[in-house]
mmJSON file of the N, C-alpha and C atoms, coordinates in Angstrom:
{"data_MODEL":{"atom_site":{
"group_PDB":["ATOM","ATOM","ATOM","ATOM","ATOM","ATOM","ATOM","ATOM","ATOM","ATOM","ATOM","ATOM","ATOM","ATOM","ATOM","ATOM","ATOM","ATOM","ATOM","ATOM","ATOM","ATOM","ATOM","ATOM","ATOM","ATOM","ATOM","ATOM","ATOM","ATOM","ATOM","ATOM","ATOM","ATOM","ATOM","ATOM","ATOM","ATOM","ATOM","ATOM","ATOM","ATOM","ATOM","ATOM","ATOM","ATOM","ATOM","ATOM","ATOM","ATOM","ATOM","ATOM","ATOM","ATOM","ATOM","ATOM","ATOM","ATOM","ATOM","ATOM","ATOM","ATOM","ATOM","ATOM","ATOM","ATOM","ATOM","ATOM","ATOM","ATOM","ATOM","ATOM","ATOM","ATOM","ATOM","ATOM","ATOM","ATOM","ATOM","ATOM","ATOM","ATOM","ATOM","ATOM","ATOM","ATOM","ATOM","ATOM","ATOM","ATOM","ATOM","ATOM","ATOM","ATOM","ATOM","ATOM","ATOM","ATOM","ATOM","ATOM","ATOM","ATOM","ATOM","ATOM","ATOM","ATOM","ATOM","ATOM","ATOM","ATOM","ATOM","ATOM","ATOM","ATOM","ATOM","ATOM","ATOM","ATOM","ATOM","ATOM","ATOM","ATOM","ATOM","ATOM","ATOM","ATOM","ATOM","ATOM","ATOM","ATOM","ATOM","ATOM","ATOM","ATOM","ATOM","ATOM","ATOM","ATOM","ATOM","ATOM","ATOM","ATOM","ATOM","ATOM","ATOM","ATOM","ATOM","ATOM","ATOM","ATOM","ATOM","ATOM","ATOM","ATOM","ATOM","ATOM","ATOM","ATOM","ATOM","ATOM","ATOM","ATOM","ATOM","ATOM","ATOM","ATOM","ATOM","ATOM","ATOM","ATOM","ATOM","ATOM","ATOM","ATOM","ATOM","ATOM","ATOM","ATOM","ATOM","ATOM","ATOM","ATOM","ATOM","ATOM","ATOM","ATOM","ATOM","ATOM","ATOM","ATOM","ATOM","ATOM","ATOM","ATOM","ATOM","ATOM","ATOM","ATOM","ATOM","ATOM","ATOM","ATOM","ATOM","ATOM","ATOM","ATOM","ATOM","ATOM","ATOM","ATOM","ATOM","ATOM","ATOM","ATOM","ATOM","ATOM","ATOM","ATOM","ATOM","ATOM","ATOM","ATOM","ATOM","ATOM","ATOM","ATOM","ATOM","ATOM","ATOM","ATOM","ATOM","ATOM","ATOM","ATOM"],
"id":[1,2,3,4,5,6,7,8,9,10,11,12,13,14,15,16,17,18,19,20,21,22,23,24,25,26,27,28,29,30,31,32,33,34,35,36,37,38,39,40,41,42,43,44,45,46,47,48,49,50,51,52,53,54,55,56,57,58,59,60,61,62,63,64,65,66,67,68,69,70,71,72,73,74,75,76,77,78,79,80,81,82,83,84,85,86,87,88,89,90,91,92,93,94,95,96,97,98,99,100,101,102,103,104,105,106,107,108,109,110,111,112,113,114,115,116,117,118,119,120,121,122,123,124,125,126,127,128,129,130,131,132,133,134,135,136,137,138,139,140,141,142,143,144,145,146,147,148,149,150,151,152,153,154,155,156,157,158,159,160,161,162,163,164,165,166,167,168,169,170,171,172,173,174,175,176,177,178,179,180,181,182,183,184,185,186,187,188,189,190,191,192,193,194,195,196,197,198,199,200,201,202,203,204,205,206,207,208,209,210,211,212,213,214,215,216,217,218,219,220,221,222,223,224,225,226,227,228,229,230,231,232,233,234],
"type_symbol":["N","C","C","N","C","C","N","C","C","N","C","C","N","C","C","N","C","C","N","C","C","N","C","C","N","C","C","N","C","C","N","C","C","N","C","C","N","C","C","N","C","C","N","C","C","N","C","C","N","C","C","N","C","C","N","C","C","N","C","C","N","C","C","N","C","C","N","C","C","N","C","C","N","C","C","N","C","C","N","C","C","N","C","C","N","C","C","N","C","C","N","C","C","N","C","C","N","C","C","N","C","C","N","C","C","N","C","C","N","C","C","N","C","C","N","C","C","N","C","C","N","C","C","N","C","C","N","C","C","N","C","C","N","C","C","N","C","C","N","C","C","N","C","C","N","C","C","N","C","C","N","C","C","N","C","C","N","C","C","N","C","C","N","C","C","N","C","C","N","C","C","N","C","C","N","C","C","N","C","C","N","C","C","N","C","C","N","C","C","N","C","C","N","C","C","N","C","C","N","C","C","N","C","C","N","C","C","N","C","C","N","C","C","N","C","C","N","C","C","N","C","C","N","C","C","N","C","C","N","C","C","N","C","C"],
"label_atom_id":["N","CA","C","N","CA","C","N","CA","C","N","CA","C","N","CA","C","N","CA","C","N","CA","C","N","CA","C","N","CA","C","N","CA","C","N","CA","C","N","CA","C","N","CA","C","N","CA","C","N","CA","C","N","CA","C","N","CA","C","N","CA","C","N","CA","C","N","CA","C","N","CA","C","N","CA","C","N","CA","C","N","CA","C","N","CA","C","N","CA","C","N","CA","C","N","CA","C","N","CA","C","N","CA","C","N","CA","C","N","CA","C","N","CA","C","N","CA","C","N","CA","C","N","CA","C","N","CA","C","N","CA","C","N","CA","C","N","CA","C","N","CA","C","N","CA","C","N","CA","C","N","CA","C","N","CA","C","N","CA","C","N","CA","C","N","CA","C","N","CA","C","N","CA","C","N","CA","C","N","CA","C","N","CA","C","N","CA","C","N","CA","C","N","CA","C","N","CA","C","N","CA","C","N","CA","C","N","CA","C","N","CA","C","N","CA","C","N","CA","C","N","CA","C","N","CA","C","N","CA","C","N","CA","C","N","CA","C","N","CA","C","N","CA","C","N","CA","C","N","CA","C","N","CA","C","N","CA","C","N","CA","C","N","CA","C","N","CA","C","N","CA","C"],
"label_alt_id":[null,null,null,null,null,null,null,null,null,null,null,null,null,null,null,null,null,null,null,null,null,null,null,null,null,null,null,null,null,null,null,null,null,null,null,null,null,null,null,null,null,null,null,null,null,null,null,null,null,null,null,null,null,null,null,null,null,null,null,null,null,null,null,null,null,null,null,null,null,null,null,null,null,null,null,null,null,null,null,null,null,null,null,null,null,null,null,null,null,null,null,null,null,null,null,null,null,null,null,null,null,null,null,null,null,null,null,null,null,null,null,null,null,null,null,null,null,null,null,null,null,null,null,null,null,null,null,null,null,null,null,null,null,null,null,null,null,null,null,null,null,null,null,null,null,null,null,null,null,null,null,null,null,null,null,null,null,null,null,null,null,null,null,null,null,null,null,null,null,null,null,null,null,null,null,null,null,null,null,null,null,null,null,null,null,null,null,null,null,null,null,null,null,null,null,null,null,null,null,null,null,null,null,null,null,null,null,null,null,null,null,null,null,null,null,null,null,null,null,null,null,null,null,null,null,null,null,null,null,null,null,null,null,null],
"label_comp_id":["UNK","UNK","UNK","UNK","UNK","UNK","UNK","UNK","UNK","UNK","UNK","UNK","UNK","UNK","UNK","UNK","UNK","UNK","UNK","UNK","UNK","UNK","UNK","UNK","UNK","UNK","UNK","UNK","UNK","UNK","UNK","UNK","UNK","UNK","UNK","UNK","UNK","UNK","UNK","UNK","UNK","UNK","UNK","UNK","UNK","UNK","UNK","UNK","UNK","UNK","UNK","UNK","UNK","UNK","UNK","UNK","UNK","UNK","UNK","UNK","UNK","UNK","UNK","UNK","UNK","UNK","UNK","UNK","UNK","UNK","UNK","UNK","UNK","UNK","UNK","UNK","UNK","UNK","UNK","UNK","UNK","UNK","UNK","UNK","UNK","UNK","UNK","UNK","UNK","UNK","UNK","UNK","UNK","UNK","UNK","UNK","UNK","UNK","UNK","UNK","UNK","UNK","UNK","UNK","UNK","UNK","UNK","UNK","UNK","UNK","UNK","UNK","UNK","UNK","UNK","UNK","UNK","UNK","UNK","UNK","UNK","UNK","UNK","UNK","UNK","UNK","UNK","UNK","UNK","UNK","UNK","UNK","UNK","UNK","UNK","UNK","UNK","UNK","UNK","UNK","UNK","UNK","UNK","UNK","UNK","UNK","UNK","UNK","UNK","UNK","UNK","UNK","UNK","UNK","UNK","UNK","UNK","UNK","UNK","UNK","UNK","UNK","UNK","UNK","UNK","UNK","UNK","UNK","UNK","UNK","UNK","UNK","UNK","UNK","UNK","UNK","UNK","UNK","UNK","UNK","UNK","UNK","UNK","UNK","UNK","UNK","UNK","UNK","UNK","UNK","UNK","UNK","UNK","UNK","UNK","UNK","UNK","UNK","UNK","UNK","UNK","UNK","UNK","UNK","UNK","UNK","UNK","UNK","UNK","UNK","UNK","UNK","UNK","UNK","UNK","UNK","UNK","UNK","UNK","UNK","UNK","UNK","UNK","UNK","UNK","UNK","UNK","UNK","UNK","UNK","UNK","UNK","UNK","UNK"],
"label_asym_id":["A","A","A","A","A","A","A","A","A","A","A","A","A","A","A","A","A","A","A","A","A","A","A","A","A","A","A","A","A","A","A","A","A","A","A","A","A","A","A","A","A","A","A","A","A","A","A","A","A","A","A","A","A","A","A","A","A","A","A","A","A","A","A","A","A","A","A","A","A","A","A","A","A","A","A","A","A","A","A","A","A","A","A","A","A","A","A","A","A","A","A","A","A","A","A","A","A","A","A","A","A","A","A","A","A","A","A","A","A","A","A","A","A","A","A","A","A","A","A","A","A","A","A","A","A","A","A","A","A","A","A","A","A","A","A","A","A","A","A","A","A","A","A","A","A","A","A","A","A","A","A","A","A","A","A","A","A","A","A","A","A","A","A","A","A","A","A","A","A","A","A","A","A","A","A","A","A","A","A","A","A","A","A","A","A","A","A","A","A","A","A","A","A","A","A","A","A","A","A","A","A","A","A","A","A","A","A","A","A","A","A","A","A","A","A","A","A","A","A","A","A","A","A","A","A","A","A","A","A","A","A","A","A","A"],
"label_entity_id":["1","1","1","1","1","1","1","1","1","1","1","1","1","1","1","1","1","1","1","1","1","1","1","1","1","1","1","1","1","1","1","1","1","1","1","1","1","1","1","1","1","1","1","1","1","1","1","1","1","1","1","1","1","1","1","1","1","1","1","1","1","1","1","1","1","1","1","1","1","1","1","1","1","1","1","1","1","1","1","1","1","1","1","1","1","1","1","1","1","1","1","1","1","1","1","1","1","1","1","1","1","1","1","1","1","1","1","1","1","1","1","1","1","1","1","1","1","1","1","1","1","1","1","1","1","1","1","1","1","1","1","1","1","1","1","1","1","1","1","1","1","1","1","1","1","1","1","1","1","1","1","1","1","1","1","1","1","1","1","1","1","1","1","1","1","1","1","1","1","1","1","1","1","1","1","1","1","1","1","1","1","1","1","1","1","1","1","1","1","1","1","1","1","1","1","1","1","1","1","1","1","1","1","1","1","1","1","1","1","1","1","1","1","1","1","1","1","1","1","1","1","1","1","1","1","1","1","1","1","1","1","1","1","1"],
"label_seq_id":[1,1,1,2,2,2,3,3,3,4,4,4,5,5,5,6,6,6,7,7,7,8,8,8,9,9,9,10,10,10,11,11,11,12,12,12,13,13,13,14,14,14,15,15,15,16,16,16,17,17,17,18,18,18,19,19,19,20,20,20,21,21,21,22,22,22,23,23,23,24,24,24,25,25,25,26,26,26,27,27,27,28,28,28,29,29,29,30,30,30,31,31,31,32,32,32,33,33,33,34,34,34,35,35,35,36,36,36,37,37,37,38,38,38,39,39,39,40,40,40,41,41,41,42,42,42,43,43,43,44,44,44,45,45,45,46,46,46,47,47,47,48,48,48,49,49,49,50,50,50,51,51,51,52,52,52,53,53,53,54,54,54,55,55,55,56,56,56,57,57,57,58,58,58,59,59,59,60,60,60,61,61,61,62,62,62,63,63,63,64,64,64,65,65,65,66,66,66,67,67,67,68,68,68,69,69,69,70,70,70,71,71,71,72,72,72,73,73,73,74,74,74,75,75,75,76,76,76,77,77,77,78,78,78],
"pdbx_PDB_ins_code":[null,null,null,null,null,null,null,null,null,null,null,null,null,null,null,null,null,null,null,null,null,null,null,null,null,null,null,null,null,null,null,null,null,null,null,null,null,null,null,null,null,null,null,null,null,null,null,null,null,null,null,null,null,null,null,null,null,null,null,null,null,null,null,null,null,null,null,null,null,null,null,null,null,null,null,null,null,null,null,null,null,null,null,null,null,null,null,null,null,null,null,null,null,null,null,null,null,null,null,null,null,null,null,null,null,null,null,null,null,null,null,null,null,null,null,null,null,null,null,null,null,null,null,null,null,null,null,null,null,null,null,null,null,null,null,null,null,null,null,null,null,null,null,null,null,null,null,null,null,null,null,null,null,null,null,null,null,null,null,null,null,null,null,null,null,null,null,null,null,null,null,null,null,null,null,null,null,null,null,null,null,null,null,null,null,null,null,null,null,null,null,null,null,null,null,null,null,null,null,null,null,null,null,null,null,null,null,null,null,null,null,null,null,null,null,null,null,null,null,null,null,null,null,null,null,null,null,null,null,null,null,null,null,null],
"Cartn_x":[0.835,0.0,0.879,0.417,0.927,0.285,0.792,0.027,-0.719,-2.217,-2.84,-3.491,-3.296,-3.993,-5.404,-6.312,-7.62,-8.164,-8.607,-8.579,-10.49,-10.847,-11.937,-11.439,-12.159,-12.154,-12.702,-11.755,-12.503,-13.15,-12.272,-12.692,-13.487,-13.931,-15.226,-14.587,-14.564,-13.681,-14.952,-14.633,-15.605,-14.648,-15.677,-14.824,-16.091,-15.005,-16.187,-15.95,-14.895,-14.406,-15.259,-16.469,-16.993,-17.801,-17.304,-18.027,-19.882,-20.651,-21.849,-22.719,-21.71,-21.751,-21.204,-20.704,-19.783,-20.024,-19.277,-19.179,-19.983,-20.407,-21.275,-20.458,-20.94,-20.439,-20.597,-19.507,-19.966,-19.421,-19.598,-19.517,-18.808,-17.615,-16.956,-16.46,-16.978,-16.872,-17.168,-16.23,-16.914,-16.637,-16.487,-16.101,-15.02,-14.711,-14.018,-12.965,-11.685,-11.07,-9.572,-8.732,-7.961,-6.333,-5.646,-4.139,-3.639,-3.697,-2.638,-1.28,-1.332,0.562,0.637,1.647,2.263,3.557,3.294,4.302,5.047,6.548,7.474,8.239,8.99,9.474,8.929,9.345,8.713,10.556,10.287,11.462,12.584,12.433,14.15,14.123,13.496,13.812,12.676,13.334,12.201,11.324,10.144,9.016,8.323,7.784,6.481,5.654,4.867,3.243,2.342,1.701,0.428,-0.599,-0.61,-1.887,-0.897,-0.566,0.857,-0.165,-0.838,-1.69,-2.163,-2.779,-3.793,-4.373,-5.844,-6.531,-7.503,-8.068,-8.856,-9.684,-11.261,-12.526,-13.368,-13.712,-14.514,-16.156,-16.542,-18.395,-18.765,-20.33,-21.46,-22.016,-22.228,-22.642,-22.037,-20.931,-19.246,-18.803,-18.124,-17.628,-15.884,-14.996,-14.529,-14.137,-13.291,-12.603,-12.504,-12.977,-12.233,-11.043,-10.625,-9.203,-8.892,-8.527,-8.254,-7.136,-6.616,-5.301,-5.896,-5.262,-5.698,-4.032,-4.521,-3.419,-3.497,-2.469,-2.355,-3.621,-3.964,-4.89,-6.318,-6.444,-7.674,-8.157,-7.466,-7.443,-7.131,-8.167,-8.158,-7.82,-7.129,-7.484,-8.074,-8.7,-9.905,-9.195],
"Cartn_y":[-1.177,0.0,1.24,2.262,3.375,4.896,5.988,7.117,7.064,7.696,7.9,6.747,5.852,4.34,4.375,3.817,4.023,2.683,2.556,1.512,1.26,0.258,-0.089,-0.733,-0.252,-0.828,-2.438,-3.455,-5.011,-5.636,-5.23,-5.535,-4.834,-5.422,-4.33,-3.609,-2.195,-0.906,-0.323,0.415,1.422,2.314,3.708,4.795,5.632,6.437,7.295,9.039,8.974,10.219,10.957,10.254,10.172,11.713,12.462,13.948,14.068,12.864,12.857,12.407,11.444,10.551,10.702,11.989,12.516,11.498,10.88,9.764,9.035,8.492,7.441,6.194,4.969,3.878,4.291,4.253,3.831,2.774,1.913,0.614,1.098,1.299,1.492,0.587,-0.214,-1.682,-1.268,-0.878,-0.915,0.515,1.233,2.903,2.59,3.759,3.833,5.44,5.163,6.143,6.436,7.501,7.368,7.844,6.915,6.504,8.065,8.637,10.174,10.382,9.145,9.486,7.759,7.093,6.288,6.379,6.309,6.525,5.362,6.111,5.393,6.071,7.287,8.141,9.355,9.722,11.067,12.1,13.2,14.233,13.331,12.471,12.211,10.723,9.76,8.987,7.653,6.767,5.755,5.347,4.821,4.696,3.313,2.465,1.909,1.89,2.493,2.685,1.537,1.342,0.384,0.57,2.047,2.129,2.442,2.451,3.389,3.845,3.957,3.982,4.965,5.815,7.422,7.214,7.57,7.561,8.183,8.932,9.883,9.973,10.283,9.386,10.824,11.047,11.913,11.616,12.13,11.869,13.502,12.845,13.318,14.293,15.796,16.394,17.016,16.457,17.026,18.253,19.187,20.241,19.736,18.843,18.611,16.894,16.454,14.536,14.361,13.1,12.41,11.648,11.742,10.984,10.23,8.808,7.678,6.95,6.624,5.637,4.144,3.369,1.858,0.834,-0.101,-1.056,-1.452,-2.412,-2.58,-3.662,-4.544,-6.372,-5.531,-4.504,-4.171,-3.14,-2.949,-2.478,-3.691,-3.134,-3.521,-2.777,-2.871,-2.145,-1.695,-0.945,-0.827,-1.294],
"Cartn_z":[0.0,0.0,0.0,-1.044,-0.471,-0.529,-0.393,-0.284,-1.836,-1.677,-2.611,-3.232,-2.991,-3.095,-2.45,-3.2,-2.492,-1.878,-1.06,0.626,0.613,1.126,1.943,3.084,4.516,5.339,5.563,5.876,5.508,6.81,7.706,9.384,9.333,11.076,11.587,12.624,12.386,13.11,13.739,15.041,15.594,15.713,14.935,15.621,16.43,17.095,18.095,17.936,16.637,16.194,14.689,14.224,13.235,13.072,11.547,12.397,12.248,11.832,12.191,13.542,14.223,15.41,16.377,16.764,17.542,19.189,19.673,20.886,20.641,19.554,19.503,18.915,19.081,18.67,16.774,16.093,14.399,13.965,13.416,12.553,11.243,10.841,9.725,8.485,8.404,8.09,6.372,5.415,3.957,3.47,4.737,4.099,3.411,1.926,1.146,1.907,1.388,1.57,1.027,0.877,0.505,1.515,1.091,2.047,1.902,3.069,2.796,3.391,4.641,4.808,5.201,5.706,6.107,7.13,8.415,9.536,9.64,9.406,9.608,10.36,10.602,11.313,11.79,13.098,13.512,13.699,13.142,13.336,13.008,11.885,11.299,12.025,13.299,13.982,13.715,13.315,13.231,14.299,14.202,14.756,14.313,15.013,15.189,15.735,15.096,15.668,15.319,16.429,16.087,15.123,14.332,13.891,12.411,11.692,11.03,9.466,9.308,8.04,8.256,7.837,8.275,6.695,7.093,6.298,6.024,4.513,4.778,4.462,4.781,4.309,4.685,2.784,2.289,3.368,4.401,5.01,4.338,3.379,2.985,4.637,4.188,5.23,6.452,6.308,6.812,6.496,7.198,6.492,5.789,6.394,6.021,6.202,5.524,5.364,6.694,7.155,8.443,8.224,9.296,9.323,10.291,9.656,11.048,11.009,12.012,11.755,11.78,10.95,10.554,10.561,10.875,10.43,9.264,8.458,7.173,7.216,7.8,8.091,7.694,8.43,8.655,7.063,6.282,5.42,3.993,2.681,1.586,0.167,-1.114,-1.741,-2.777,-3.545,-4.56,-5.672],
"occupancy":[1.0,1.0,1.0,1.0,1.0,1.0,1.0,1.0,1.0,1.0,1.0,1.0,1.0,1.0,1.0,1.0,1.0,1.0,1.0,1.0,1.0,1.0,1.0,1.0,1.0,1.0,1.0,1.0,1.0,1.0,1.0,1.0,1.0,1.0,1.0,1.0,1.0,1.0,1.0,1.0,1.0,1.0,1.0,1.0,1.0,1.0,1.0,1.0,1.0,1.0,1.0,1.0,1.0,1.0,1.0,1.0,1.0,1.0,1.0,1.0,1.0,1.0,1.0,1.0,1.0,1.0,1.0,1.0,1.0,1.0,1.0,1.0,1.0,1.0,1.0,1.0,1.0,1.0,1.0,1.0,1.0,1.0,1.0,1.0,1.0,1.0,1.0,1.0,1.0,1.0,1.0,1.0,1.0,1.0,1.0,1.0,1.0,1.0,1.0,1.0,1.0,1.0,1.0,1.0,1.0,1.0,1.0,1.0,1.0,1.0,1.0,1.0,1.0,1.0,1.0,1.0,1.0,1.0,1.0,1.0,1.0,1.0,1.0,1.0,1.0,1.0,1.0,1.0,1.0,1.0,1.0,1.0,1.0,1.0,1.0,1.0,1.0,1.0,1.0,1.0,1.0,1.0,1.0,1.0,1.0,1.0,1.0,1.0,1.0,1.0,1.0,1.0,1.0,1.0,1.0,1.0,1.0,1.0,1.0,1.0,1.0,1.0,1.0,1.0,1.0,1.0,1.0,1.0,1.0,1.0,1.0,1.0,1.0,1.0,1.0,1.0,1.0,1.0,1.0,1.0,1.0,1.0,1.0,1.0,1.0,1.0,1.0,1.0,1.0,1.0,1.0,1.0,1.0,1.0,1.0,1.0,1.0,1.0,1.0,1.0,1.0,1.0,1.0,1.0,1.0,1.0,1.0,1.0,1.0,1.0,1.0,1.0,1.0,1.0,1.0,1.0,1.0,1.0,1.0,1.0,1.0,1.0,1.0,1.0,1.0,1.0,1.0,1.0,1.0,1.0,1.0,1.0,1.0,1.0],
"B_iso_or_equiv":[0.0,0.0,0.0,0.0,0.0,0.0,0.0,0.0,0.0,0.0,0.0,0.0,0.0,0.0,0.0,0.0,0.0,0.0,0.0,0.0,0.0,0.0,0.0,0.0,0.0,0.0,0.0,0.0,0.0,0.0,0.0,0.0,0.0,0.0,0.0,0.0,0.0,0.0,0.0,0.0,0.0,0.0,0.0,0.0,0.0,0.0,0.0,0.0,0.0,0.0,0.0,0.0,0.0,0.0,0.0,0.0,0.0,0.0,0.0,0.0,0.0,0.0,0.0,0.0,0.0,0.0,0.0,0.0,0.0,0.0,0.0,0.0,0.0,0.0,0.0,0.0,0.0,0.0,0.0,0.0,0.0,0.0,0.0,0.0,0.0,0.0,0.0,0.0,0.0,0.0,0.0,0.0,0.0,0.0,0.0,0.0,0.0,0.0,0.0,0.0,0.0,0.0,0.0,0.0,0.0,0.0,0.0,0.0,0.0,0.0,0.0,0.0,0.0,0.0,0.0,0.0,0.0,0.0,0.0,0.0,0.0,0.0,0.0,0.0,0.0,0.0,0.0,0.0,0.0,0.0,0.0,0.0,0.0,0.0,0.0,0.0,0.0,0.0,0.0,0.0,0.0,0.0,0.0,0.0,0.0,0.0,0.0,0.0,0.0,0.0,0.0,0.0,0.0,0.0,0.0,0.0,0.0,0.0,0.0,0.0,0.0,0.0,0.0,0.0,0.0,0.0,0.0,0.0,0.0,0.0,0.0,0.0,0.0,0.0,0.0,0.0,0.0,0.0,0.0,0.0,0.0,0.0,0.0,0.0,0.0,0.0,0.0,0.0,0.0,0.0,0.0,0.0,0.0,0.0,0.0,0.0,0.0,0.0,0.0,0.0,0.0,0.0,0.0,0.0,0.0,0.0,0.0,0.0,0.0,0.0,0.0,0.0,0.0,0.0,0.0,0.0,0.0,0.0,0.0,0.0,0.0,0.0,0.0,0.0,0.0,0.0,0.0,0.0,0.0,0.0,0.0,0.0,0.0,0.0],
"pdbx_formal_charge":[null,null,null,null,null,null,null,null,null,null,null,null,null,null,null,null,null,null,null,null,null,null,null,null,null,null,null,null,null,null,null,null,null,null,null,null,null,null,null,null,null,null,null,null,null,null,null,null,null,null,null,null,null,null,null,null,null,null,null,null,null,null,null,null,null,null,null,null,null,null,null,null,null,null,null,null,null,null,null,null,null,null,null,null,null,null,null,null,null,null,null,null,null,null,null,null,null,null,null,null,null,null,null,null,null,null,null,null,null,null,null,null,null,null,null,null,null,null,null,null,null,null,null,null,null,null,null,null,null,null,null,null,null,null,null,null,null,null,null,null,null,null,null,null,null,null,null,null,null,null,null,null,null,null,null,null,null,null,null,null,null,null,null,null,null,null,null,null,null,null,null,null,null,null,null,null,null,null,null,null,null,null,null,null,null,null,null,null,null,null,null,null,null,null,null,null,null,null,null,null,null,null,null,null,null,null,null,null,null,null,null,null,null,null,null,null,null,null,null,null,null,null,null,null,null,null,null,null,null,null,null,null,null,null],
"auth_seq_id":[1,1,1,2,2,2,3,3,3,4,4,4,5,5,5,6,6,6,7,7,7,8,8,8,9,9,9,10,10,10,11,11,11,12,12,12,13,13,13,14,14,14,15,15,15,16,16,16,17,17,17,18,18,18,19,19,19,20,20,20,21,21,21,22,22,22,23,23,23,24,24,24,25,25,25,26,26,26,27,27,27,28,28,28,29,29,29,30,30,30,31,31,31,32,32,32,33,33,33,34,34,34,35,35,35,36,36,36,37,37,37,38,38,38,39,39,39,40,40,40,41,41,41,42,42,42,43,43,43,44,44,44,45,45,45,46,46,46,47,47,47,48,48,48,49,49,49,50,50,50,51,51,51,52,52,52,53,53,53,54,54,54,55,55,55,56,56,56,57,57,57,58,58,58,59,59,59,60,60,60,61,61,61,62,62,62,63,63,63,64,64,64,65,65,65,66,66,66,67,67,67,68,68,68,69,69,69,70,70,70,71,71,71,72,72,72,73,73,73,74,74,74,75,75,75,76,76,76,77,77,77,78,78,78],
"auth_comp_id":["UNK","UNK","UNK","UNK","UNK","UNK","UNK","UNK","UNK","UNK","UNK","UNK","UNK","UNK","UNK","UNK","UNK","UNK","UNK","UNK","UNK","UNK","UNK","UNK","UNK","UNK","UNK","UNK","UNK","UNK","UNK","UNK","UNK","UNK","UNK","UNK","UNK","UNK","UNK","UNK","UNK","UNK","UNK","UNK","UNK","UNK","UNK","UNK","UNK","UNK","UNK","UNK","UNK","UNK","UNK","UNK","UNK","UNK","UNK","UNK","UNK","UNK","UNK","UNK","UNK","UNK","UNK","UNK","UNK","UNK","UNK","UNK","UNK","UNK","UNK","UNK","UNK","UNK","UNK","UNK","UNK","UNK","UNK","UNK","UNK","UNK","UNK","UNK","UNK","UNK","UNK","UNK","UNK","UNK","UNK","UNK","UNK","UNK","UNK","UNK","UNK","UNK","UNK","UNK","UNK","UNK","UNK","UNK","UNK","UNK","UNK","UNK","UNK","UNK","UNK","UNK","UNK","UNK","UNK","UNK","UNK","UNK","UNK","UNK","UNK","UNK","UNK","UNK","UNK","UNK","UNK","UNK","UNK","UNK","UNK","UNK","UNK","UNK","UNK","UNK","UNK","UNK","UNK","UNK","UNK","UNK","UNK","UNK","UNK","UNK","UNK","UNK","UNK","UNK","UNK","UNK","UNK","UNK","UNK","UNK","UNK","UNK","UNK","UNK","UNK","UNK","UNK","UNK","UNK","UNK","UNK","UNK","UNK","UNK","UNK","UNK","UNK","UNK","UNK","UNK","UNK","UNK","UNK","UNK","UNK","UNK","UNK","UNK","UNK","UNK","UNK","UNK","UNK","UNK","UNK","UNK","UNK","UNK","UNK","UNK","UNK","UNK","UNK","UNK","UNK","UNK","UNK","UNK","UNK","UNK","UNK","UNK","UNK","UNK","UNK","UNK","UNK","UNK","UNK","UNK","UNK","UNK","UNK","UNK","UNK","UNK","UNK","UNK","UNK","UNK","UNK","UNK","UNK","UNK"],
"auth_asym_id":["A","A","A","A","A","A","A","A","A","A","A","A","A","A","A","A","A","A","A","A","A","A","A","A","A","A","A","A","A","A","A","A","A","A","A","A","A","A","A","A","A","A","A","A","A","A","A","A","A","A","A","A","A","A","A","A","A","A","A","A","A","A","A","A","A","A","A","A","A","A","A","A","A","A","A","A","A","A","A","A","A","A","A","A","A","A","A","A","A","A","A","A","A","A","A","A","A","A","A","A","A","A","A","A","A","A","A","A","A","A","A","A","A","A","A","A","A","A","A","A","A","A","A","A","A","A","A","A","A","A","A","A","A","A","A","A","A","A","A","A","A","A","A","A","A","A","A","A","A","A","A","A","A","A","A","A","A","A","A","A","A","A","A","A","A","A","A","A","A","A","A","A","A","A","A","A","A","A","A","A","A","A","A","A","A","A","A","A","A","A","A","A","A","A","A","A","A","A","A","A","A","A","A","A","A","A","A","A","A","A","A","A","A","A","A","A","A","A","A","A","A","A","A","A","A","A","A","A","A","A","A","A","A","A"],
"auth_atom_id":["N","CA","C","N","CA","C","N","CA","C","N","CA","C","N","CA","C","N","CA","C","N","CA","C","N","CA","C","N","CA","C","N","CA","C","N","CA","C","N","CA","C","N","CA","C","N","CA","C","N","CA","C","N","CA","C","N","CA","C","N","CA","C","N","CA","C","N","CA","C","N","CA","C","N","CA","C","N","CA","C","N","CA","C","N","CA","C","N","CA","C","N","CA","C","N","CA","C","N","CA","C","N","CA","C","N","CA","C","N","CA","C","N","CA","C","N","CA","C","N","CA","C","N","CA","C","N","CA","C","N","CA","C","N","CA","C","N","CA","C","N","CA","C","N","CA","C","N","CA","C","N","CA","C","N","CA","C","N","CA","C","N","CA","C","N","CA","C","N","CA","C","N","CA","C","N","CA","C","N","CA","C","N","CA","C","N","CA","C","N","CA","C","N","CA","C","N","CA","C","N","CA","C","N","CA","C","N","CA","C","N","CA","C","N","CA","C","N","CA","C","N","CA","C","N","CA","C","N","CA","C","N","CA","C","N","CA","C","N","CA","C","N","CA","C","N","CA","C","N","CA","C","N","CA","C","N","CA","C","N","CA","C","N","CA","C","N","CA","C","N","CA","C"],
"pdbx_PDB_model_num":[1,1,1,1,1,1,1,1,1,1,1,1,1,1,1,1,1,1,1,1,1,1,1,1,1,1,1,1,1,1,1,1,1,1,1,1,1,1,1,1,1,1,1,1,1,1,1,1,1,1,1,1,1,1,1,1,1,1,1,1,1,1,1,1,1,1,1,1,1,1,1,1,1,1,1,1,1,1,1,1,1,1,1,1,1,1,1,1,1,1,1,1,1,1,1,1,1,1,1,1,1,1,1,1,1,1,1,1,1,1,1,1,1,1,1,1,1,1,1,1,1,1,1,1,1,1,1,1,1,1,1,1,1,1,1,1,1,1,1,1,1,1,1,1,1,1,1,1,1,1,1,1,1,1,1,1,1,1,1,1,1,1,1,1,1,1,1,1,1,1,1,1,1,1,1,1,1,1,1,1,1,1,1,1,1,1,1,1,1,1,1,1,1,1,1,1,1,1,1,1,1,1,1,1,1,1,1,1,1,1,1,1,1,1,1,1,1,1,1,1,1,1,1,1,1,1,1,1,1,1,1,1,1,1]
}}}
């Protein structure tokens, strides 16, 4: 996978950061979105993060894209 590659979520993810559902349980399971960075280093120094994928998912009625961190398993691509 890499930046700009377009993704469906394949697992079943909850987020509670969703900007229509604000603290509510959401079921993300099938949203489409597209890969905008990939963490590998922070300030020059390598890193592993558990989530290392960021991803950015156009919601209808939003003022602007949400954005979530994903693992690679939990992610598919179009």
């Amino acid at each position: 996978m890499n930046v700009g590659d377009q993704v469906r979520i394949k697992t079943s993810v909850i987020f509670y950061h969703h900007p229509l559902h604000r603290s509510e349980a959401f079921e993300a399971q099938g949203m489409e979105g597209t890969i905008v960075n990939i963490l590998t280093d922070y300030k020059g120094r390598p890193i592993s993060p558990n989530f290392p994928i960021q991803v950015e998912f156009q919601v209808e009625g939003s003022k602007r894209p949400m954005r979530a961190h994903l693992k690679s398993d939990e992610l598919e691509l179009i």
